[in-house]
PASEBA-1860 file (N, C-alpha, C; in nm, 3 decimals):
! residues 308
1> XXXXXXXX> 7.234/10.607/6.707/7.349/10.683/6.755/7.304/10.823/6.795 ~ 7.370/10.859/6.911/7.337/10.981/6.964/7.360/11.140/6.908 ~ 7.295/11.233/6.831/7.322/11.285/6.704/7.405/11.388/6.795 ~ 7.501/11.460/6.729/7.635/11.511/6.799/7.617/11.642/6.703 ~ 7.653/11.747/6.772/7.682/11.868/6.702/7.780/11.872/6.646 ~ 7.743/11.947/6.544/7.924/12.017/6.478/7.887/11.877/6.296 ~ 7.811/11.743/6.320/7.804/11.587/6.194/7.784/11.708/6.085 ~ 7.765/11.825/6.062/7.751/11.840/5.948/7.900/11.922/5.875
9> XXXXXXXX> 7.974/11.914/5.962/8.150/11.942/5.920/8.224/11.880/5.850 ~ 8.180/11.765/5.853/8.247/11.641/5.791/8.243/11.714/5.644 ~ 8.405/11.677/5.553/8.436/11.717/5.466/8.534/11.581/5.387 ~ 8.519/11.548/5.258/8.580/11.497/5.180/8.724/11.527/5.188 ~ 8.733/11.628/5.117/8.871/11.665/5.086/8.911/11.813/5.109 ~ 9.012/11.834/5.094/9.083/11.971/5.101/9.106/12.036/4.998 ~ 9.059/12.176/4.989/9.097/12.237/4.873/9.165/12.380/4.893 ~ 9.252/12.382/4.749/9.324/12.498/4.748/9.266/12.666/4.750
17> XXXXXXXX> 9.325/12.778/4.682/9.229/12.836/4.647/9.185/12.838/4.530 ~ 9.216/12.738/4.396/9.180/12.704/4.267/9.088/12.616/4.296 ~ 9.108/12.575/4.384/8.978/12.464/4.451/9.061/12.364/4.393 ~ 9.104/12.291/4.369/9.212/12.214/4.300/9.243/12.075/4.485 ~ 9.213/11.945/4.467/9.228/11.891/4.559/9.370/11.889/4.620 ~ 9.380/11.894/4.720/9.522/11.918/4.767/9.577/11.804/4.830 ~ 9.479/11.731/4.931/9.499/11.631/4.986/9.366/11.543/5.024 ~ 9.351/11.390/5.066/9.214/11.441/5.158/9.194/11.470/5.316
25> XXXXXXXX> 9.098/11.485/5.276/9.086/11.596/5.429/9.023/11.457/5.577 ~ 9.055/11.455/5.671/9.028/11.356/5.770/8.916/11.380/5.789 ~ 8.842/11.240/5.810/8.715/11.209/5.870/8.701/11.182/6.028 ~ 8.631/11.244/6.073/8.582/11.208/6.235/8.520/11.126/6.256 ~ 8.559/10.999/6.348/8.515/10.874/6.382/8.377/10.927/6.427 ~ 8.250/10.804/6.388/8.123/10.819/6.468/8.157/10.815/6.601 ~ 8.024/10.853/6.709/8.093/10.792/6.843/7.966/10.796/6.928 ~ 7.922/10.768/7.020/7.798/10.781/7.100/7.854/10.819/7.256
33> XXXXXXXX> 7.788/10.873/7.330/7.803/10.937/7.426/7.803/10.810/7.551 ~ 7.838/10.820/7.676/7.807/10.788/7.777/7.857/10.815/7.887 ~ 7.822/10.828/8.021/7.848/10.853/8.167/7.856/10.754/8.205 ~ 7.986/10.834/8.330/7.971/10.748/8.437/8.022/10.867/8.570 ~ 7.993/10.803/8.670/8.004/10.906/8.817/8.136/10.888/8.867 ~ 8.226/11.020/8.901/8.330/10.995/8.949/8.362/11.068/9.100 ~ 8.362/11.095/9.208/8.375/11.131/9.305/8.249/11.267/9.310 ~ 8.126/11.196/9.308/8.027/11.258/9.235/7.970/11.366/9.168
41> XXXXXXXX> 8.089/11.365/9.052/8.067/11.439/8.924/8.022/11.363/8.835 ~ 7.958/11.380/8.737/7.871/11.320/8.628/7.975/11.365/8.531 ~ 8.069/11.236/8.481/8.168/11.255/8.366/8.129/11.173/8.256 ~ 8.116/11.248/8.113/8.117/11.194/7.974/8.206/11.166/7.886 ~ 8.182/11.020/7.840/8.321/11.021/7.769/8.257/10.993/7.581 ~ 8.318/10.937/7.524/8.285/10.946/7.389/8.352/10.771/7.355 ~ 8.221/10.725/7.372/8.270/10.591/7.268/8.274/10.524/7.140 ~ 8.375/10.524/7.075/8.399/10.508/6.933/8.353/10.336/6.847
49> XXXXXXXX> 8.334/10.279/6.965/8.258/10.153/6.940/8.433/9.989/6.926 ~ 8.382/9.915/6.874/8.451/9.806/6.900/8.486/9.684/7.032 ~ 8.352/9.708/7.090/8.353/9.652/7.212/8.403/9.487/7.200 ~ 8.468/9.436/7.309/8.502/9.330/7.294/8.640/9.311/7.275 ~ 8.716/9.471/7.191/8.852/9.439/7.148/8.933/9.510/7.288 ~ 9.087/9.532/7.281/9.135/9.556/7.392/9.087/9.708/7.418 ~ 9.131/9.757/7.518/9.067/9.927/7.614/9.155/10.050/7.516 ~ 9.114/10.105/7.494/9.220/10.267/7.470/9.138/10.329/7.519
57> XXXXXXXX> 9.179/10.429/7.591/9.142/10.543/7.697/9.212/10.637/7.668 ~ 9.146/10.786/7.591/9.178/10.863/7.564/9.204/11.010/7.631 ~ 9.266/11.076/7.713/9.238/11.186/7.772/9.307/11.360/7.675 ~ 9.200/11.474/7.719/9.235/11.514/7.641/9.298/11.633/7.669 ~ 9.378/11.759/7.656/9.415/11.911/7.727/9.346/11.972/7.790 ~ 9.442/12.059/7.885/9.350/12.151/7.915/9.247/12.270/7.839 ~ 9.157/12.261/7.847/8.989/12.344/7.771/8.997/12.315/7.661 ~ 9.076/12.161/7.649/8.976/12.103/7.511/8.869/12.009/7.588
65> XXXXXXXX> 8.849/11.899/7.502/8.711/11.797/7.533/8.796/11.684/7.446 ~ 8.673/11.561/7.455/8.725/11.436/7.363/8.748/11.425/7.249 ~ 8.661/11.522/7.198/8.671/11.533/7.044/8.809/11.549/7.001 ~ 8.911/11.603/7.044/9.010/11.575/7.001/9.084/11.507/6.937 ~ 8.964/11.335/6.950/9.076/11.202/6.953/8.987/11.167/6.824 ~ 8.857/11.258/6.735/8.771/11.228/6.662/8.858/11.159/6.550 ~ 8.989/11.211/6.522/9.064/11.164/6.377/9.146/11.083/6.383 ~ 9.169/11.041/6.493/9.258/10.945/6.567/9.191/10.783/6.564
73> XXXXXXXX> 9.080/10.811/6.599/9.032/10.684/6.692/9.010/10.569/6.567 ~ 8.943/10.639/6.443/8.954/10.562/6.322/9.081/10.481/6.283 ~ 9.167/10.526/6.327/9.327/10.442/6.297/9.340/10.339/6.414 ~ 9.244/10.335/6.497/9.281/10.257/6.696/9.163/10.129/6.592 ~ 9.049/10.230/6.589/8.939/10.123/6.626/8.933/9.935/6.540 ~ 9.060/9.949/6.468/9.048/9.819/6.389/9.085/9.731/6.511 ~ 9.145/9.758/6.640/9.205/9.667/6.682/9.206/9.678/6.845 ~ 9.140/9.800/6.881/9.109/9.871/6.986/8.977/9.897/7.024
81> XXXXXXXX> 8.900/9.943/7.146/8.778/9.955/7.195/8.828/10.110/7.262 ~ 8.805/10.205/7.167/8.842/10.320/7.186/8.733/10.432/7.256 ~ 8.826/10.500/7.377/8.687/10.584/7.430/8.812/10.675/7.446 ~ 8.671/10.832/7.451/8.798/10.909/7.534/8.723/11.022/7.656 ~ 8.778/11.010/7.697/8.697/11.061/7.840/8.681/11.237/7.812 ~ 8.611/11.336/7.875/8.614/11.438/7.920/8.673/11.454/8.064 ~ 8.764/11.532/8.088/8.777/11.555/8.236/8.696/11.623/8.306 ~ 8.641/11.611/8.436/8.609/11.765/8.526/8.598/11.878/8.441
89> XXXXXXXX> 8.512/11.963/8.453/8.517/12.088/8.417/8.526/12.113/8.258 ~ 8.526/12.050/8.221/8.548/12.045/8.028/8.436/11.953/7.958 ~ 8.422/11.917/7.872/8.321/11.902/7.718/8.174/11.911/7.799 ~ 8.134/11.818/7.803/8.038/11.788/7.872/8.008/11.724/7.987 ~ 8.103/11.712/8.097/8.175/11.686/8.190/8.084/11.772/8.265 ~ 8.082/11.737/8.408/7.993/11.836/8.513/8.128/11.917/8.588 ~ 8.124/12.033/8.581/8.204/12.140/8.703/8.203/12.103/8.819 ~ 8.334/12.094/8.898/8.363/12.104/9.034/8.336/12.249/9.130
97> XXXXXXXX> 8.226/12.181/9.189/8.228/12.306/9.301/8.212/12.300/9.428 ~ 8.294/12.373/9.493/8.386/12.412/9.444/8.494/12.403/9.373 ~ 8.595/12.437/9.292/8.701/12.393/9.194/8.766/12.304/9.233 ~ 8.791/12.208/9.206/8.863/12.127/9.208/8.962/12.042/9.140 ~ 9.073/12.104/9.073/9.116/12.057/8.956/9.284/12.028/8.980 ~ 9.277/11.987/9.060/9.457/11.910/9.033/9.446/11.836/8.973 ~ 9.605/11.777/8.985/9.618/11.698/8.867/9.601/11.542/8.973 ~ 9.642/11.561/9.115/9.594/11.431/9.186/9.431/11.368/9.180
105> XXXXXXXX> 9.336/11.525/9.151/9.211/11.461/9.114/9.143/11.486/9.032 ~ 9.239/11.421/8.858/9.197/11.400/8.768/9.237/11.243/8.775 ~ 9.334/11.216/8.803/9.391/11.032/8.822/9.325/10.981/8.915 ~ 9.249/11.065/9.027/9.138/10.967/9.107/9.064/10.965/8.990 ~ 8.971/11.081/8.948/8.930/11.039/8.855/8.871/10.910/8.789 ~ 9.015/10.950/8.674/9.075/10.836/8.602/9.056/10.681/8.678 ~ 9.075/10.682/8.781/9.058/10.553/8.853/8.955/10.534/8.892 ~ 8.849/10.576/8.908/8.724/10.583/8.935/8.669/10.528/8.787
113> XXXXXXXX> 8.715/10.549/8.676/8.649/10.573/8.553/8.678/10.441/8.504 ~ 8.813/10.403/8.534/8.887/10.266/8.461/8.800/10.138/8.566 ~ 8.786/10.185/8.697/8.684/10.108/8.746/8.536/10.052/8.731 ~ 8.508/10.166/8.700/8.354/10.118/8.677/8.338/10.119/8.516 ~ 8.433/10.182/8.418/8.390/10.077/8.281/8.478/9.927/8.276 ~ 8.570/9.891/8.357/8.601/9.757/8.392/8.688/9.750/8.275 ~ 8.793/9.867/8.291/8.915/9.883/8.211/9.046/9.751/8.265 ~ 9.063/9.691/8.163/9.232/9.622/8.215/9.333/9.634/8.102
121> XXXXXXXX> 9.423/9.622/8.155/9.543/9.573/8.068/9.496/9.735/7.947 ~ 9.441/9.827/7.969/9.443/9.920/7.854/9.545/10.016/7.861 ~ 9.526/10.094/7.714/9.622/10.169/7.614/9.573/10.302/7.730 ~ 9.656/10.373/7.785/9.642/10.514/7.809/9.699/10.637/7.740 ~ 9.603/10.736/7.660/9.672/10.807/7.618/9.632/10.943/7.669 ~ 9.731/11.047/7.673/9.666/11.207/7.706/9.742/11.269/7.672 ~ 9.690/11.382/7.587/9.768/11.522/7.521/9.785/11.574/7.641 ~ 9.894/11.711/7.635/9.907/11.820/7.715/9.859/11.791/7.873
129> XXXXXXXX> 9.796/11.884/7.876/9.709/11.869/8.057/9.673/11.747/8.115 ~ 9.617/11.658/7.982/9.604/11.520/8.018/9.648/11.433/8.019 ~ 9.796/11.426/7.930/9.901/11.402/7.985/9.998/11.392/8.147 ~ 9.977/11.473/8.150/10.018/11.497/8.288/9.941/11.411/8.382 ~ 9.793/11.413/8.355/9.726/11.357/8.449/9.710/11.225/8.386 ~ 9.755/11.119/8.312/9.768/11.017/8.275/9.905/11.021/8.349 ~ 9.991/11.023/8.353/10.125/10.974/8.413/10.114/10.991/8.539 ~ 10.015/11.101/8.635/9.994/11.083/8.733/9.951/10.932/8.788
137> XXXXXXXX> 9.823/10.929/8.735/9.758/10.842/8.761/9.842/10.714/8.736 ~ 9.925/10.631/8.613/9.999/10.535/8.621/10.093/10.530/8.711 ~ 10.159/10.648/8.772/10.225/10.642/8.843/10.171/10.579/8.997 ~ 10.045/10.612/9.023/9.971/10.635/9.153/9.879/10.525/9.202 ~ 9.831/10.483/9.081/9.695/10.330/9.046/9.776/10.221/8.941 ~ 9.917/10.182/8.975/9.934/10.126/8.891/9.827/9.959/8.923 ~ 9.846/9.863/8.810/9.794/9.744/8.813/9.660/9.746/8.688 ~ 9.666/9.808/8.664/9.492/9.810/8.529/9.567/9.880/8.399
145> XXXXXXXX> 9.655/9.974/8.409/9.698/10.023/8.308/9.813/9.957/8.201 ~ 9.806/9.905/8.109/9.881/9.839/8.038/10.014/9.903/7.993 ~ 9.967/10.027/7.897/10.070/10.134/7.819/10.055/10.231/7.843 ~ 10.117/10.343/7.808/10.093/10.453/7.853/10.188/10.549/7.733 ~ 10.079/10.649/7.661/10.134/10.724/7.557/10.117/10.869/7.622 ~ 10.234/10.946/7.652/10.173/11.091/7.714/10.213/11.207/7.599 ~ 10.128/11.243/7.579/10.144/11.350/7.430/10.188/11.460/7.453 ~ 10.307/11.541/7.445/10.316/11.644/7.418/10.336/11.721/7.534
153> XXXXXXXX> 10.315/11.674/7.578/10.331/11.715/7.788/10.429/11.836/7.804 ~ 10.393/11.931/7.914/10.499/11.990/7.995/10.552/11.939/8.097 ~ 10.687/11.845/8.114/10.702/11.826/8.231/10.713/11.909/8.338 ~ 10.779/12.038/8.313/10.762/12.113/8.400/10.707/12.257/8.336 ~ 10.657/12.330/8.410/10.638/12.461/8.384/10.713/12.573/8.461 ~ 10.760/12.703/8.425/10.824/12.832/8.499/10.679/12.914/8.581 ~ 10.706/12.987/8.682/10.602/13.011/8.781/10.509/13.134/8.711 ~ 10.628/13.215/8.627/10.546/13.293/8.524/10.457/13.226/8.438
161> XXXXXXXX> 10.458/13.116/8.360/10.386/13.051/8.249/10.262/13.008/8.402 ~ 10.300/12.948/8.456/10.156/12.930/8.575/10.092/13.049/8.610 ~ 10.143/13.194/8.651/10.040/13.267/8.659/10.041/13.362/8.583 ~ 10.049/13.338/8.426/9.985/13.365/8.314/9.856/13.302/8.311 ~ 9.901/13.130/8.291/9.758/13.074/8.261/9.640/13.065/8.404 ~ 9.700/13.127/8.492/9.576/13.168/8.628/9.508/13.314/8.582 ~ 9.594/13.388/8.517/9.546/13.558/8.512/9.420/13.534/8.370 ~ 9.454/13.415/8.285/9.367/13.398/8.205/9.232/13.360/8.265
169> XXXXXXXX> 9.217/13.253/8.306/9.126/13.202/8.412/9.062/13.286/8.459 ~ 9.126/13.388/8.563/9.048/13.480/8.648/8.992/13.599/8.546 ~ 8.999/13.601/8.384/8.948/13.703/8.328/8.749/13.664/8.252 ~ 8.676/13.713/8.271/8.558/13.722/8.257/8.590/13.646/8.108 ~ 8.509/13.514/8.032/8.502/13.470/7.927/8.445/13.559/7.829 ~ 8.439/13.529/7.672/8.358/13.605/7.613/8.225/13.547/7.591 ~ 8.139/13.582/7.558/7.976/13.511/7.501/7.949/13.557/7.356 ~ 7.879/13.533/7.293/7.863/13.543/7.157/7.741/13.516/7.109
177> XXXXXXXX> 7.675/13.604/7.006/7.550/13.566/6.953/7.485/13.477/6.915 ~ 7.594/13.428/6.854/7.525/13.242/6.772/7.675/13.181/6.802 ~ 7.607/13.055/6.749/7.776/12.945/6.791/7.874/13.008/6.627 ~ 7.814/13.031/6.521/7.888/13.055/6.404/7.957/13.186/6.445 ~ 7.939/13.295/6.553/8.013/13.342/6.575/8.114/13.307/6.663 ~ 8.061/13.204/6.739/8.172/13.125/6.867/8.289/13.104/6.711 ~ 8.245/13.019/6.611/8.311/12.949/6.570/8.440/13.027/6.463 ~ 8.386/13.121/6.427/8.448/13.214/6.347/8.568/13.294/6.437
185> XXXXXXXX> 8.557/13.306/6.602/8.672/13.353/6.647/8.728/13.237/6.725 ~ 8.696/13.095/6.771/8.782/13.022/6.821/8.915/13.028/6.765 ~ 9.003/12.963/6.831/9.134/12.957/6.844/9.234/12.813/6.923 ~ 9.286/12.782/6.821/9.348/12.621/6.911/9.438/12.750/7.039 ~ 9.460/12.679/7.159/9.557/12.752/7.225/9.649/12.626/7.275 ~ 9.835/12.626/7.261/9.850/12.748/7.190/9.802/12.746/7.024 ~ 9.876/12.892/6.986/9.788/12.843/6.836/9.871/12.844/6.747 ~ 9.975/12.741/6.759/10.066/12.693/6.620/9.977/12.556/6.608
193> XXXXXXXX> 9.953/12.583/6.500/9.888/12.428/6.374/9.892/12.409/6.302 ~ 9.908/12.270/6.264/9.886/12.228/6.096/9.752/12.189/6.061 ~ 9.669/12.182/6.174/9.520/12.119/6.118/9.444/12.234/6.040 ~ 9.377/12.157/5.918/9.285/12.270/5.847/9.142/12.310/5.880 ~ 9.122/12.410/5.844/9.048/12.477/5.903/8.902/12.395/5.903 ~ 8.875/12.315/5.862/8.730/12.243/5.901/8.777/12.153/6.015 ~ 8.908/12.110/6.028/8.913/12.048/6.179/8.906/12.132/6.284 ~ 9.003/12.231/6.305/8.971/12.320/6.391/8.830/12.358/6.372
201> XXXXXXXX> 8.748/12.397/6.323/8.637/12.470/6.310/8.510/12.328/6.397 ~ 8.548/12.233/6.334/8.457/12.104/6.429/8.493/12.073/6.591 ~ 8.657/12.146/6.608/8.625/12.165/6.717/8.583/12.245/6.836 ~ 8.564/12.353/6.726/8.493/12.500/6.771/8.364/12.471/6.839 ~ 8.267/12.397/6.714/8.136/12.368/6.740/8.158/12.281/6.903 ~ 8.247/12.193/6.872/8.215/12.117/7.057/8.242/12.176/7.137 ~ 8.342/12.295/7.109/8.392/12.354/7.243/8.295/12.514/7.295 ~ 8.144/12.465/7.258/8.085/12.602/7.293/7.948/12.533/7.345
209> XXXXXXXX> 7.863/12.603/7.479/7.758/12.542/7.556/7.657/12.725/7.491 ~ 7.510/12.674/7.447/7.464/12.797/7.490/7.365/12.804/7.668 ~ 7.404/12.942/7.655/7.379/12.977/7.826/7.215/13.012/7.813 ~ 7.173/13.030/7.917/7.014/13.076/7.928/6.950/13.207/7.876 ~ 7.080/13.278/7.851/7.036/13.411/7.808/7.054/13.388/7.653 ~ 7.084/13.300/7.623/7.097/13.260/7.446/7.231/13.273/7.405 ~ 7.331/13.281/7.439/7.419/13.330/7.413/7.538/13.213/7.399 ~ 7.665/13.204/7.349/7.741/13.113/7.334/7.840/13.083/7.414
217> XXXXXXXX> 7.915/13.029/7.482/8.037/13.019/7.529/8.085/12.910/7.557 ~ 8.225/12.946/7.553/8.304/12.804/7.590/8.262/12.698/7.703 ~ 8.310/12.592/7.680/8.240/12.468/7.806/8.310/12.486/7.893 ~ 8.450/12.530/7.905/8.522/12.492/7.993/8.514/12.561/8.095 ~ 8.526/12.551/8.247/8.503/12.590/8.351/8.668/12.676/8.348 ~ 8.624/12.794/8.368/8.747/12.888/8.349/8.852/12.882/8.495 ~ 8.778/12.837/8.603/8.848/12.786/8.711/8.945/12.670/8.695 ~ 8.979/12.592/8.576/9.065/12.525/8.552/9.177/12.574/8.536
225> XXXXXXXX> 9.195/12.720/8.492/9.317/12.800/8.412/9.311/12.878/8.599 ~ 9.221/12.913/8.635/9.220/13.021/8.709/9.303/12.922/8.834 ~ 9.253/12.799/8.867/9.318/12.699/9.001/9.478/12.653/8.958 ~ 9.524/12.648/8.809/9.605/12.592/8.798/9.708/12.543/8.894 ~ 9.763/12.429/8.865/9.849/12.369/8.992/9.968/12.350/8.861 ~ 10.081/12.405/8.965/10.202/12.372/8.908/10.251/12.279/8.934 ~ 10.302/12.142/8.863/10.332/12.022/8.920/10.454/11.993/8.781 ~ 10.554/11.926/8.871/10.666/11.864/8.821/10.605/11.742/8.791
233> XXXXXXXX> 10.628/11.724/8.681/10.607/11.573/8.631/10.677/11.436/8.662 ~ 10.846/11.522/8.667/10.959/11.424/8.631/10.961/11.326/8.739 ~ 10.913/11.337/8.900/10.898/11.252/8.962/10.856/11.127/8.964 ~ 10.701/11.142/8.858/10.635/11.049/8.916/10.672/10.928/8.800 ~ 10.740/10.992/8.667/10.851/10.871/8.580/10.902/10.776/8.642 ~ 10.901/10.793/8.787/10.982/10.701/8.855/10.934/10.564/8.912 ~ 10.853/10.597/8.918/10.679/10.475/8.911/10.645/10.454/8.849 ~ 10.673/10.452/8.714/10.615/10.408/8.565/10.691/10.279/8.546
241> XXXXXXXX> 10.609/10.191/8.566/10.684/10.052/8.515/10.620/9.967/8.440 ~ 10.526/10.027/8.351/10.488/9.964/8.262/10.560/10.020/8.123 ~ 10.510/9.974/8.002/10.580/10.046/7.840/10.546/10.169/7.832 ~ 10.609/10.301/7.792/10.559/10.451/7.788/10.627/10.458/7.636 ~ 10.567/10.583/7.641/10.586/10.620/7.494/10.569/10.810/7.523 ~ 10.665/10.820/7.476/10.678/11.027/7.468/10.604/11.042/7.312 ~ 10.521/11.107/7.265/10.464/11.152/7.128/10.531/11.348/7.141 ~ 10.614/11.394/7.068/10.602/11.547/7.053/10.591/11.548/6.897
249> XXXXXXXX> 10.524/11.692/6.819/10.496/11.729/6.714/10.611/11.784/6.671 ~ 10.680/11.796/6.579/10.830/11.800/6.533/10.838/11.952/6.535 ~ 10.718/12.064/6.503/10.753/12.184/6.557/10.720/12.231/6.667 ~ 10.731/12.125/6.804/10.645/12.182/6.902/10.820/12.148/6.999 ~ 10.823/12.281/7.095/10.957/12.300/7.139/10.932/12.249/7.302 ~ 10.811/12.152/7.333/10.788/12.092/7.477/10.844/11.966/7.504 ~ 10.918/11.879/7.422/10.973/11.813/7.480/11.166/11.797/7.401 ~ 11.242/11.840/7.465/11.321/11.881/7.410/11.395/11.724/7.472
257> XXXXXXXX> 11.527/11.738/7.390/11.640/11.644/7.418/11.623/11.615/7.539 ~ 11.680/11.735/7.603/11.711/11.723/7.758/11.579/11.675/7.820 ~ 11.459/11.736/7.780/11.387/11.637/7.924/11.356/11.490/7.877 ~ 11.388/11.422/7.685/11.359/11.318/7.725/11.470/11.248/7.767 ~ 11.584/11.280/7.782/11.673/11.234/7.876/11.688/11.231/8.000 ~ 11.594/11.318/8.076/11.584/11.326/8.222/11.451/11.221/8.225 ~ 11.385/11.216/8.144/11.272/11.075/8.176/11.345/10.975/8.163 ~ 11.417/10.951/8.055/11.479/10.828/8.000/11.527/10.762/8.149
265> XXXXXXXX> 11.602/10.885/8.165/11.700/10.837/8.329/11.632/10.773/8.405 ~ 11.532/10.827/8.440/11.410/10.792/8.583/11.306/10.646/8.505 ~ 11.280/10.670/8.394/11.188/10.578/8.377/11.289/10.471/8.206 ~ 11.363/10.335/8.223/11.473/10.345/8.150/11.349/10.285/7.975 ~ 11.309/10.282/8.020/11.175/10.150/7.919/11.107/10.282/7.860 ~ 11.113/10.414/7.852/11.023/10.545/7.802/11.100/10.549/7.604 ~ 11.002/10.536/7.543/11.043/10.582/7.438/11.034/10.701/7.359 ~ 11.096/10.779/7.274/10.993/10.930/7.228/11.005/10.865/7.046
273> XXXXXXXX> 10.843/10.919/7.037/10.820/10.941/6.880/10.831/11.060/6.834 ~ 10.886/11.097/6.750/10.832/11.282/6.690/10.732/11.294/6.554 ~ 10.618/11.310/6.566/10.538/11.312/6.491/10.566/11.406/6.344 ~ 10.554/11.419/6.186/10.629/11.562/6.155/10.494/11.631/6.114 ~ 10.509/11.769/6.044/10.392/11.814/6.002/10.320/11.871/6.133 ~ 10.343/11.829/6.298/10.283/11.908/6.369/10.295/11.972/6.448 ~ 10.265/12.041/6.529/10.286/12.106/6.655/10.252/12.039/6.826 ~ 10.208/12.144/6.867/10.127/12.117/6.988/10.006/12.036/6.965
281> XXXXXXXX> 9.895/12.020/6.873/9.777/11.978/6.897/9.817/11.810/6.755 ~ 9.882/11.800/6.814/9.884/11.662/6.746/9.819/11.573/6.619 ~ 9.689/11.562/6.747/9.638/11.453/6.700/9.503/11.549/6.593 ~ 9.524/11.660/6.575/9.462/11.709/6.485/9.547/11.778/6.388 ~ 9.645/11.771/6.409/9.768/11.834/6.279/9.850/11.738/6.236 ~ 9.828/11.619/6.215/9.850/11.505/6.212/9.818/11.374/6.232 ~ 9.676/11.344/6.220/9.629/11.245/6.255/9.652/11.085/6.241 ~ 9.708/11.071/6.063/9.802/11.001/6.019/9.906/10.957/6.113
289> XXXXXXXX> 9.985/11.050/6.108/10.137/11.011/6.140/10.059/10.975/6.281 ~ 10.051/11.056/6.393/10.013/11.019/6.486/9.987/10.849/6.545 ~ 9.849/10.828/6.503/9.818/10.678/6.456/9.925/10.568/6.415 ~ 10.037/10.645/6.331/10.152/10.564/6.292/10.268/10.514/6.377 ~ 10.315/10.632/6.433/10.392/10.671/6.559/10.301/10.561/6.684 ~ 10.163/10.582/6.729/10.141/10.521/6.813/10.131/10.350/6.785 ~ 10.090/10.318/6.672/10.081/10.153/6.643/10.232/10.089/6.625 ~ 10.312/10.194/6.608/10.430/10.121/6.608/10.488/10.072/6.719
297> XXXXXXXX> 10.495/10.119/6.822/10.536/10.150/6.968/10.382/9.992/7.026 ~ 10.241/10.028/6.992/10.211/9.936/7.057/10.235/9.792/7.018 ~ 10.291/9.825/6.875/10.322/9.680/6.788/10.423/9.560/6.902 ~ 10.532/9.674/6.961/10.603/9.628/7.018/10.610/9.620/7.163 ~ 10.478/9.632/7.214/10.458/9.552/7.310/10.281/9.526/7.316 ~ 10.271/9.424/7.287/10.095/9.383/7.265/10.012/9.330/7.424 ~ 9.927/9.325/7.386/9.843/9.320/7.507/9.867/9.186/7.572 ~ 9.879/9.181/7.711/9.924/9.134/7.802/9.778/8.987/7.808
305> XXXX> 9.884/8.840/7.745/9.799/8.771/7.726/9.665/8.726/7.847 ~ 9.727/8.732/7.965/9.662/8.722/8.078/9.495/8.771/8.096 ~ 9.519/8.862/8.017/9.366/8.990/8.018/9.301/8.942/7.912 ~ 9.325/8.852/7.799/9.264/8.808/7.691/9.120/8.723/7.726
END
């Protein structure tokens, strides 16, 4: 197995400040690396192993990476062949250059990707940013995609919240001496969480490249925040005709009544789970429930015997 930065994070359990066990603390699925070429970018995804069983395809936010799905995939892999991709411009993913980051070509992408690992009938899932670009893409390539779980999503955004997250983008990143200093000021964004601090902190370690001058910084191509594309989601619900599933974190205020009633409308087969205990970053402030929320939903509609 391909040795991964950050394997020495792994932690038993959680402790108080009596040190006193509190709970235990989640383990990160093994996983081995691999490429494939997508409109010729060199994209990496993270495979959690179980080959042979049905597809889950994991996508993950904007300026995170795959690792995201590290606490997750252990609850998939009994019954699933779990991967989760990097997009463009993020983990270890090759940069578009020039930028290139809509959300129409992250679902080429995506279709490029479900092609040549010879994806069918699979589970699609994507937090936040990748969210969006998972419902693109089902909306756009339907016929290979089975389900479709979109996490936490903005369906829409206000033009201020878009050129906020452009003015971020266009600001010079920071660099840092060693990665333990990367790691000591990372930050989930946004940054309401329930995950403890050795999860966040493992995903500190993935989310930092060192540069030639020795120095640390984030992977993500800051032209992702800086190109942002404002895109309505609620349209493309309307082309979703396979099983969906809404996931929001019970303190996270992005998918409210009203818009899952404006999906409901457009797409009538959309269900919402509310995960509790988390926020915005889900599947790391909740990995459990998460996993729970999602097997229930696929319980009730199983893989499409045809693809067996």
């Amino acid at each position: 197995m391909t040795p991964r930065p950050g394997a020495d994070l792994n932690t038993d359990t959680n402790t108080g400040a009596s040190g006193q066990n509190l709970q235990p603390e989640p383990r990160p699925a093994p996983s081995v690396s691999g490429f494939v070429e997508a409109a010729g970018l060199r994209l990496h995804y993270l495979d959690y192993g179980c080959a042979g069983r049905p597809p889950m395809l994991c996508v993950h936010g904007g300026a995170a990476h795959a690792h995201w799905f590290d606490y997750v995939a252990p609850g998939f892999s009994a019954d699933y062949h779990v991967r989760a991709l990097d997009l463009r411009g993020h983990g270890d993913s090759a940069w578009a250059d020039p930028p290139d980051y809509t959300y129409a070509r992250y679902a080429s992408d995506l279709a490029e990707v479900v092609g040549k690992l010879d994806l069918r009938d699979f589970v699609l899932i994507g937090h936040s940013m990748g969210g969006l670009a998972s419902l693109v893409y089902a909306a756009n390539h339907p016929g290979r995609v089975g389900r479709l779980v979109v996490v936490d999503s903005m369906m829409r955004m206000t033009e201020d919240r878009v050129a906020a997250i452009r003015s971020v983008g266009q600001r010079q990143g920071s660099s840092y001496a060693t990665r333990e200093d990367f790691a000591a000021r990372f930050r989930l964004r946004p940054a309401g969480t329930t995950a403890s601090p050795q999860v966040v902190r493992r995903m500190a370690f993935h989310s930092c490249h060192q540069d030639a001058d020795g120095s640390w910084r984030h992977k993500f191509d800051r032209d992702v925040y800086a190109t942002r594309e404002n895109l309505d989601g609620m349209p493309c619900w309307e082309r979703v005709r396979i099983p969906a599933l809404l996931v929001k974190g019970d303190r996270s205020p992005r998918i409210t009544p009203q818009i899952f009633s404006e999906v409901k409308a457009r797409c009538p087969q959309a269900e919402l789970a509310e995960v509790a205990n988390s926020d915005h970053h889900v599947t790391l402030d909740n990995p459990a429930g998460f996993v729970k929320a999602v097997k229930t939903f696929l319980a009730g509609h199983p893989p499409d015997s045809r693809f067996a």
